[in-house]
C-alpha positions as CSV (number, residue, x, y, z in Angstrom):
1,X,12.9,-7.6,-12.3
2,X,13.5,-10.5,-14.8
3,X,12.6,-10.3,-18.5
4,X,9.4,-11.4,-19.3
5,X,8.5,-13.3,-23.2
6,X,6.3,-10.7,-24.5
7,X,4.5,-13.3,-26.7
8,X,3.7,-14.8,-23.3
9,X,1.6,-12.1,-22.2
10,X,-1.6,-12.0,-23.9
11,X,-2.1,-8.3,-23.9
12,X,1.0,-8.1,-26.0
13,X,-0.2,-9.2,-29.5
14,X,-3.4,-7.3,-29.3
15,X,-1.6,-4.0,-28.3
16,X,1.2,-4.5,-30.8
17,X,-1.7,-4.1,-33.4
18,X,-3.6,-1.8,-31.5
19,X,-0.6,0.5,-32.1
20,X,0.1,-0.8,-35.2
21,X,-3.0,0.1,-36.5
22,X,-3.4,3.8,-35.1
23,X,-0.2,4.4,-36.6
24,X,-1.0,3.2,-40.0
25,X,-4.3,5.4,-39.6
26,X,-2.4,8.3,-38.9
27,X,0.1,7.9,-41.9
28,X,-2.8,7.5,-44.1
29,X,-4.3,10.6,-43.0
30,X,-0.9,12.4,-43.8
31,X,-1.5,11.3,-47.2
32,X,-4.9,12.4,-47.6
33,X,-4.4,15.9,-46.1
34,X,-1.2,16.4,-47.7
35,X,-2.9,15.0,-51.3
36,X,-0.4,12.0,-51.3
37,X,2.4,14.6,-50.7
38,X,4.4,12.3,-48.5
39,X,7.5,14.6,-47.8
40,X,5.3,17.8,-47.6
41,X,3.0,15.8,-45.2
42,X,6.0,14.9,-42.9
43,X,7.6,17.5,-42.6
44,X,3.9,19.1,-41.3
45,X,2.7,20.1,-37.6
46,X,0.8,16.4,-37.8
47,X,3.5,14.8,-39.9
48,X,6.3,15.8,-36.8
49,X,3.7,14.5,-34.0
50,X,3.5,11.1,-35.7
51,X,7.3,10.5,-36.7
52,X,7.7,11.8,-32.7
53,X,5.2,9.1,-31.3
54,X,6.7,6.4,-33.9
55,X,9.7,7.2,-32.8
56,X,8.8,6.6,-28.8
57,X,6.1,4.1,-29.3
58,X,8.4,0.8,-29.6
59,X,10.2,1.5,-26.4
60,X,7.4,2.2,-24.7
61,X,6.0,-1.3,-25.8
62,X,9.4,-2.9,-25.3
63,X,9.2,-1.3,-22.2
64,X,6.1,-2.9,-21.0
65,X,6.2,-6.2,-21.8
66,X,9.8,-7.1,-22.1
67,X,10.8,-5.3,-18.8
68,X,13.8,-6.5,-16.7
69,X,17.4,-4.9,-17.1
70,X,15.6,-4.0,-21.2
71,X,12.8,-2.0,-19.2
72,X,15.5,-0.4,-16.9
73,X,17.7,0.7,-19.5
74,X,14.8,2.3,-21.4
75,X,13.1,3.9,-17.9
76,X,16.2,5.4,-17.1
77,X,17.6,7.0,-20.4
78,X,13.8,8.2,-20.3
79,X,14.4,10.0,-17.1
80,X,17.9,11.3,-17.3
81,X,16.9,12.2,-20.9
82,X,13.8,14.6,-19.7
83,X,15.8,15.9,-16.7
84,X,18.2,16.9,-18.9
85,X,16.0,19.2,-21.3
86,X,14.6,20.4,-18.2
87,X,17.9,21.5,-16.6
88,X,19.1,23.1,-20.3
89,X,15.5,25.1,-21.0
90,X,15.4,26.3,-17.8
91,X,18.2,27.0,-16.6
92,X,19.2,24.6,-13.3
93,X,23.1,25.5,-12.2
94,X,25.3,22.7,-11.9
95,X,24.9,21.7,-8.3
96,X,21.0,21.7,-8.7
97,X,21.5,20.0,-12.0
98,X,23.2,17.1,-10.2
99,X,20.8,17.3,-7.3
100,X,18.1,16.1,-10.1
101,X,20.3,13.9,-11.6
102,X,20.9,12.0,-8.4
103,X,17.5,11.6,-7.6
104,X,16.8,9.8,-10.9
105,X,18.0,6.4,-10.0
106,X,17.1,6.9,-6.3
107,X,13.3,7.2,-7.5
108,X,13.4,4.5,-10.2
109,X,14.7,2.0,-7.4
110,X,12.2,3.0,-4.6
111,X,8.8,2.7,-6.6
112,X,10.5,-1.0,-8.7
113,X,11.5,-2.5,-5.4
114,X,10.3,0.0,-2.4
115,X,7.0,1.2,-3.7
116,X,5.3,1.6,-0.2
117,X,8.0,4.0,0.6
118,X,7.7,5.9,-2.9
119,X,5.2,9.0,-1.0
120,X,8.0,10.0,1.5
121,X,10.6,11.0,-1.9
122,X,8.6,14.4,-2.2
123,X,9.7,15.4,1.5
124,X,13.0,13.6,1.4
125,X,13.5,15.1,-1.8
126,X,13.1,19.0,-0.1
127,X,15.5,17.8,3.0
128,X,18.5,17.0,0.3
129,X,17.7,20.1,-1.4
130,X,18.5,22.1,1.7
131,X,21.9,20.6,1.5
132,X,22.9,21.6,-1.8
133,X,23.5,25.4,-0.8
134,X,24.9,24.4,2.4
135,X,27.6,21.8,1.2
136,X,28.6,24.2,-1.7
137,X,28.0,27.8,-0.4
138,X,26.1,28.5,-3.4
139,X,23.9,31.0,-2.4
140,X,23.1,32.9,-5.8
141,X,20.1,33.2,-7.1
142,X,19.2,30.7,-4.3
143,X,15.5,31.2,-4.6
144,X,15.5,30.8,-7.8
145,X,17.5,27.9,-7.7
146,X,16.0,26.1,-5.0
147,X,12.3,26.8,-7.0
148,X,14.3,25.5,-10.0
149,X,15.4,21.9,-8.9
150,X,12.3,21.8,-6.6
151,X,9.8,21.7,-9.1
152,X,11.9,20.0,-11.4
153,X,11.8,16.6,-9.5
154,X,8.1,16.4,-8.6
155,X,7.2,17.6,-12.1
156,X,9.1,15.3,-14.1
157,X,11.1,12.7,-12.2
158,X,8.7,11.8,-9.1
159,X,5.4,12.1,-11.4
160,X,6.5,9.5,-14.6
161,X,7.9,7.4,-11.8
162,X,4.2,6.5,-11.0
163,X,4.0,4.7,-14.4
164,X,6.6,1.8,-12.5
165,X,3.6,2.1,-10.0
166,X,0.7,2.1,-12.7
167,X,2.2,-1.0,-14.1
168,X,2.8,-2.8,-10.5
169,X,-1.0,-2.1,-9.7
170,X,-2.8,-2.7,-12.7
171,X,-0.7,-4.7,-15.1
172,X,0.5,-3.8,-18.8
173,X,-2.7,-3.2,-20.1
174,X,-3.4,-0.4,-18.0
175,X,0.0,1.2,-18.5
176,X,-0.2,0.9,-22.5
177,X,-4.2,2.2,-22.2
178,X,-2.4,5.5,-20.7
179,X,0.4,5.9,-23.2
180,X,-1.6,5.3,-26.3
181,X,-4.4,7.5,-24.4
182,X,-1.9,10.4,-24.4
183,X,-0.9,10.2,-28.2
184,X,-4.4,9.6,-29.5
185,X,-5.5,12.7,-27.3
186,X,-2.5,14.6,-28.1
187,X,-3.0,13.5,-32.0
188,X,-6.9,14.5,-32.1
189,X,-6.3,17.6,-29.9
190,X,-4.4,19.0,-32.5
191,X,-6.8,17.3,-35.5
192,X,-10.2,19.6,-34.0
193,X,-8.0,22.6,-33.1
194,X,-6.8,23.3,-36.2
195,X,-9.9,22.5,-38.0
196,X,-12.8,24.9,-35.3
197,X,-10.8,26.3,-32.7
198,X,-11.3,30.1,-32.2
199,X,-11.5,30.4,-28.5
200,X,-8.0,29.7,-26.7
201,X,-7.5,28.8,-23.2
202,X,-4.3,30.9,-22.3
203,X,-3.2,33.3,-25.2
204,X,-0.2,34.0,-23.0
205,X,1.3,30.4,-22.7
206,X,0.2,28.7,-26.0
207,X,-1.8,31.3,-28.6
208,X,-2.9,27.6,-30.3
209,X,-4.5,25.4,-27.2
210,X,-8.4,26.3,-28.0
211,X,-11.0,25.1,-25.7
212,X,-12.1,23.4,-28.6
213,X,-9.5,21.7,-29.0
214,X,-10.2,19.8,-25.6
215,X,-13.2,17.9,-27.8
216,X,-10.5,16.3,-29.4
217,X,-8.8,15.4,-26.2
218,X,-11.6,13.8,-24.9
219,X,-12.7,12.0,-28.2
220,X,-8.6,10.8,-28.4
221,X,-9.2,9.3,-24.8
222,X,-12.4,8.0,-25.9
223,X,-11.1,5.9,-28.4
224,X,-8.0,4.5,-26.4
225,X,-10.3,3.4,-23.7
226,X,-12.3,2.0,-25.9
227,X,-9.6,0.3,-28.2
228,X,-8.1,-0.9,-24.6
229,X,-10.6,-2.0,-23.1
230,X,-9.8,-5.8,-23.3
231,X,-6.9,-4.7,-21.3
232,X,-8.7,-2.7,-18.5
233,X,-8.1,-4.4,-14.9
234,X,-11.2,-5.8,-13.6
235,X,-13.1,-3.7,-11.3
236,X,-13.4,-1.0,-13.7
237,X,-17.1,-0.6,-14.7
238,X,-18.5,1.9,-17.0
239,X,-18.6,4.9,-15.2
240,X,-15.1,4.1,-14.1
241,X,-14.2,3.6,-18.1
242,X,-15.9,7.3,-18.2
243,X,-14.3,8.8,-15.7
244,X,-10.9,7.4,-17.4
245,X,-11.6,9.4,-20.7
246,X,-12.0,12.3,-18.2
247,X,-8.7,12.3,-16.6
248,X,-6.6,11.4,-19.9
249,X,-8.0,14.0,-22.2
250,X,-8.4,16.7,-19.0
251,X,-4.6,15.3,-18.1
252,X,-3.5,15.5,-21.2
253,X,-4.5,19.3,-22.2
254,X,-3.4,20.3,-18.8
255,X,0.2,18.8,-18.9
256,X,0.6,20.3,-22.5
257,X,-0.4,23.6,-21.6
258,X,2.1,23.4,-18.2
259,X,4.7,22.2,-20.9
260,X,4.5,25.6,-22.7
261,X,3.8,27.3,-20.2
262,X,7.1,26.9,-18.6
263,X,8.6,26.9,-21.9
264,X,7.5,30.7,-22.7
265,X,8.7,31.6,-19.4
266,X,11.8,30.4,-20.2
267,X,11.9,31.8,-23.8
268,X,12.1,28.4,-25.4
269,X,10.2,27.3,-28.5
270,X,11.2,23.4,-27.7
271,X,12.4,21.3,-25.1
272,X,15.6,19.5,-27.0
273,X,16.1,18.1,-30.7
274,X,16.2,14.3,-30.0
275,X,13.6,14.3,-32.2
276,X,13.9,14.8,-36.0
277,X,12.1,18.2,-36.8
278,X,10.4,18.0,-33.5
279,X,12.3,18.7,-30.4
280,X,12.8,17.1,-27.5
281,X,11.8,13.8,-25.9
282,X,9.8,16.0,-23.3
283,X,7.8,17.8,-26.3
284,X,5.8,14.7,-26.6
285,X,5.7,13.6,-23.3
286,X,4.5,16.5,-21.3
287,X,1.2,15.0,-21.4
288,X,2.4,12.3,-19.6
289,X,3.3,14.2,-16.5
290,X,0.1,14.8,-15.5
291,X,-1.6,11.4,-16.9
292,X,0.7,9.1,-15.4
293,X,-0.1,10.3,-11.8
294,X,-3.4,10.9,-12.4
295,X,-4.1,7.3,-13.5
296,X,-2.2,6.1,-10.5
297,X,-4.5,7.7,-8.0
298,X,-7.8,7.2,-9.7
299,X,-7.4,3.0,-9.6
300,X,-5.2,2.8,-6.8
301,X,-8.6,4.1,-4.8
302,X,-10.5,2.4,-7.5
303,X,-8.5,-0.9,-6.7
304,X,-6.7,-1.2,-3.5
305,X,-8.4,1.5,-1.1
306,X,-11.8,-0.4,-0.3
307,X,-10.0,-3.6,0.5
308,X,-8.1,-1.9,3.4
């Protein structure tokens, strides 16, 4: 896991102004909406998703292409930092709590150095679980408990661990098409929902997710795919390319509305406030949850399956 000389890759330059550029687009149309309001623009639903994705967007690149103890350091403030919003929203007791926390480093070594091993964490995960209760004798709520820390590590810790995978199998390019996939979709989700939405998909976990609004989705994964596709492993043809915009805009709106869904359960309007006037880390990468694996899955078959 030695650091890499990002101006040594040649996917770095190009994606720097990749990014560069959908940011600067995004600013711009702040200004115009807002009519050159800058603070009133900011301070706006769109305004908060773009200072939260500026704010995440050079880590994720330094992530990527610097990687070694940099890429580490960043992975794994990432995943105690989400586990932790998780634990506070929901709820997770102390011994659960550091059940979760426990399996964070566990699960960032296997899939860096073990990856063939990374399928058996899901059932070793439910074995250690088991001994929580027995070694403390916490048995309240144990149900409850045991859903709790369960769910908690193959929704958030075991699924973004696929993105160490992601980037093992097909190279930067294919991890940086995913993130900027998500915050394009998440960006232009928002963008047609406001503008024609009138039909939502689940009143009762997010009044404001139209099925309209999954146009935007797609056409946010459109463009990422497209913008990326210099980047895109060989092997992946066309329909391939399609299906891709498929499973990041479909990805997308299904990790957002599982996001809120669990929050409104839980009675929470946000997952944390690491974020200036936007919440928590998790808020803008709920997305992710779903993507990440999904991506995985598709070009690991895509890629490695028919040569076995």
């Amino acid at each position: 896991m030695g650091m890499e000389n990002p101006l040594a890759n040649p996917l770095f330059l190009p994606s720097l102004k990749i990014v560069a550029g959908v940011l600067a687009v995004g600013f711009l149309l702040i200004l115009f909406v807002s009519r050159k309001d800058l603070k009133a623009g900011l301070t706006g639903e769109y305004g908060k998703r773009l200072i939260g994705w500026m704010i995440v967007t050079p880590l994720f690149l330094i992530a990527t292409f610097v990687g070694g103890i940099v890429a580490a350091a960043i992975l794994l403030f990432f995943f105690y930092r989400i586990t932790l919003e998780y634990v506070r929203v929901v709820g997770v007791e102390r011994p659960y709590a550091l059940y979760l926390y426990t399996l964070v480093p566990i699960t960032f070594v296997t899939a860096a150095f073990f990856p063939s091993l990374y399928f058996t964490l899901p059932a070793g995960s439910i074995l250690l679980l088991s001994l929580v209760p027995l070694l403390t004798g916490r048995i309240e709520n144990l149900y409850l408990q045991l859903s709790f820390a369960g769910r908690g590590y193959l929704y958030l810790v075991w699924s973004v661990g696929h993105l160490i995978l992601i980037r093992q199998l097909g190279g930067a390019g294919l991890v940086m098409l995913a993130g900027v996939g998500v915050a394009m979709s998440d960006a232009m989700q928002y963008t047609i929902g406001k503008l024609m939405g009138k039909h939502v998909i689940s009143p009762r976990v997010n009044p404001r997710k139209a099925w309209e609004g999954l146009l935007g989705d797609f056409l946010g994964a459109g463009m990422a795919v497209a913008l990326f596709d210099f980047a895109i492993p060989e092997g992946f043809w066309l329909p391939h390319k399609i299906a891709l915009v498929v499973i990041i805009g479909l990805g997308a709106a299904w990790g957002d509305l599982i996001s809120s869904m669990i929050k409104r359960v839980a009675g929470a309007k946000d997952w944390g406030d690491i974020i200036p006037g936007h919440g928590g880390l998790l808020d803008r990468a709920n997305s992710m949850v779903v993507v990440i694996p999904l991506i995985y899955y598709f070009s690991f078959l895509l890629l490695e399956y028919p040569t076995r």
